[in-house]
N, C-alpha and C positions, 0 to 999 in steps of 0.2 A: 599547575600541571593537572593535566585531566586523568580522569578514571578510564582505564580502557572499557567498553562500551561490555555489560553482563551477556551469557548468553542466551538468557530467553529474549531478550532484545536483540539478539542479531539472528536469531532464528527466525523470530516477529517479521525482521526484513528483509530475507531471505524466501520465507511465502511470499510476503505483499510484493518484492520484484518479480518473483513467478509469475504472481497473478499478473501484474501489470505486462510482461513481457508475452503469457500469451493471450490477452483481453485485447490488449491495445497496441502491441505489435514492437514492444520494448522500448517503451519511453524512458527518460532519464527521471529518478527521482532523486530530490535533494535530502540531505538529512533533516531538516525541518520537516520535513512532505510526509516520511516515514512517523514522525513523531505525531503526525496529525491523525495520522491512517489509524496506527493502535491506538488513540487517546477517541478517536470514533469509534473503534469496534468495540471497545472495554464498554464506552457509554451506552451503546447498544445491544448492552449485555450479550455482546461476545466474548467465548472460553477459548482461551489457545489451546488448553489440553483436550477438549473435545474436538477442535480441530483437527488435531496432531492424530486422534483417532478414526479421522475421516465423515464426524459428523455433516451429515448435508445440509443441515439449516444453518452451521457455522460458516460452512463453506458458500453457501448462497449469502450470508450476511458478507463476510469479506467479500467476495465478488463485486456487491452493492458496491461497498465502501469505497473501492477502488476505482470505479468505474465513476463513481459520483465526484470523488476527485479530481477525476482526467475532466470533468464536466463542468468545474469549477469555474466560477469568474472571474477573467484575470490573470489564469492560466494558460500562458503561451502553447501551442499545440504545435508537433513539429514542422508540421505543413506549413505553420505559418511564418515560423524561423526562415525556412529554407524558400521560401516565395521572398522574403525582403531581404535576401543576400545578394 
């Protein structure tokens, strides 16, 4: 049986759907995808409490992050779901 999920961890995905919904227009992110996003920003010496405080360098790094995601290789984009249906 699993641990239900702490919540600086669901606070974590609750910004990074933010940001993805209005960067990229509300993509769907899998649980995996989330864990990748904060295991990027911690490495790139991003703080979620300076976040949480509105820092702008935190918040231009998460930006990145997200955006470099959607960027990814191998990542389906909606556009292209919905062209091979």
């Amino acid at each position: 049986m699993e641990d239900p999920p702490k919540v600086p961890i669901i606070f974590a995905n609750r910004v990074i759907q933010q940001f993805a919904d209005h960067l990229l227009g509300g993509v769907s992110i899998k649980p995996r995808d989330y864990a990748l996003m904060r295991l990027v920003f911690r490495k790139l010496k991003g703080n979620w409490q300076l976040l949480t405080q509105g820092d702008i360098q935190q918040l231009t790094l998460l930006e990145r992050v997200v955006t470099g995601w959607n960027k990814m290789p191998g990542r389906k984009q909606e556009t292209e779901e919905v062209e091979q249906v």
